[in-house]
N, C-alpha and C positions, 0 to 999 in steps of 0.2 A: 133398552130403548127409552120410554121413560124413566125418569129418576125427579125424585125429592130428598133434596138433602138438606137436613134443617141442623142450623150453627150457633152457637153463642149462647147456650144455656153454662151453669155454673152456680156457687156457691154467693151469694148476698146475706147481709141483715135484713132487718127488717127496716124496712121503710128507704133500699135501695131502690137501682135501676139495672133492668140487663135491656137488649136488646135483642130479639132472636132474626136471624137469618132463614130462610127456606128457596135454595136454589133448585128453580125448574129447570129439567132439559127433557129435550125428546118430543113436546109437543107445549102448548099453550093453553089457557086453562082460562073459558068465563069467569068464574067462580073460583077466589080461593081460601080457604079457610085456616081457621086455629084451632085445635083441639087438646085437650088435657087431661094425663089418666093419672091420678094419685093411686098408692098401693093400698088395694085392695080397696079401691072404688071402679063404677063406671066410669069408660070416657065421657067425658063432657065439650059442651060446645063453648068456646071460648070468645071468637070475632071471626068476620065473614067481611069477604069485600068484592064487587064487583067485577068485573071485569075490565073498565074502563077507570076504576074506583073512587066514582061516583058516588056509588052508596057505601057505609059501613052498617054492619048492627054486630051489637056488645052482649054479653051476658049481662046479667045487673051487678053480677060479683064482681065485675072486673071496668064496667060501667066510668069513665070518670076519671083511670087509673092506668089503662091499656089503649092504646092506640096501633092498628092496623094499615098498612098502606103498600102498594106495591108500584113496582118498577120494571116497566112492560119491556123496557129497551135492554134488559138485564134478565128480564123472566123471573122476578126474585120476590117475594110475600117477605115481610116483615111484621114484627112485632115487637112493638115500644111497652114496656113493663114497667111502670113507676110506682113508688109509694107500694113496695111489695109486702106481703103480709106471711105470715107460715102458714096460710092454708093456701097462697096459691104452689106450693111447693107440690108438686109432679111432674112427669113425662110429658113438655110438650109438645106434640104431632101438628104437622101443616098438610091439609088434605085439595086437592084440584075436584071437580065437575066441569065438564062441557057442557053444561047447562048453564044458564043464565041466572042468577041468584033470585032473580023474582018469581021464578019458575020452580024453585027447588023446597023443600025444609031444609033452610040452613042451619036447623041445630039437630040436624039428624045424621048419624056417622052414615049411614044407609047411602044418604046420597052422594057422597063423593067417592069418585070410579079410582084414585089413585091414593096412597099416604107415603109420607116418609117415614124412616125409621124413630125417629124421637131426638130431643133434645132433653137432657134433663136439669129442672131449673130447681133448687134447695134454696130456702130462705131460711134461716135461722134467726132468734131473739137475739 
């Protein structure tokens, strides 16, 4: 029923760009998110966007670098990756809520009711 499938991770230097992809089906999402688990760390919160995407907010590590935006006619969450560094190198997850982003912790894996399998993004020197 639902699905998230998140695209376009892969191998960059440093100081490239990828683009990730996250195709919703099955339902629509206020709220959709970025997440990232490096091996052997926690997930972390990445970028979060509205519903209408209106709002974004950034992590500060990615701050400047990362750009978030979605495409409601498509159902699809993106995320623009520039000026990459080897520490942003992990699995990146795109997570939905039906909750409202003003209404949630958006840097809490807790609140989002759905996730995708992962995308995985390598930055090398």
């Amino acid at each position: 029923q639902v699905q998230l499938v998140e695209s376009g991770g892969g191998l960059v230097q440093a100081g490239g760009s990828l683009k990730l992809s996250c195709a919703v089906s099955g339902r629509t999402f206020s709220t959709l998110g970025w997440f990232r688990q490096a091996t052997g760390k926690e997930r972390e919160f990445v970028a979060v966007i509205s519903g209408t995407g209106s709002s974004t907010y950034y992590a500060d590590s990615v701050k400047g670098r990362f750009t978030i935006s979605r495409d409601n006619g498509q159902n699809t969450v993106y995320l623009q990756m520039n000026n990459l560094k080897p520490e942003d190198t992990a699995a990146y997850y795109c997570a939905g809520s039906g909750r409202p982003l003003a209404l949630i912790v958006t840097t809490a894996p807790r609140s989002y009711d759905y996730w995708g399998r992962g995308t995985q993004v390598t930055v090398s020197l």
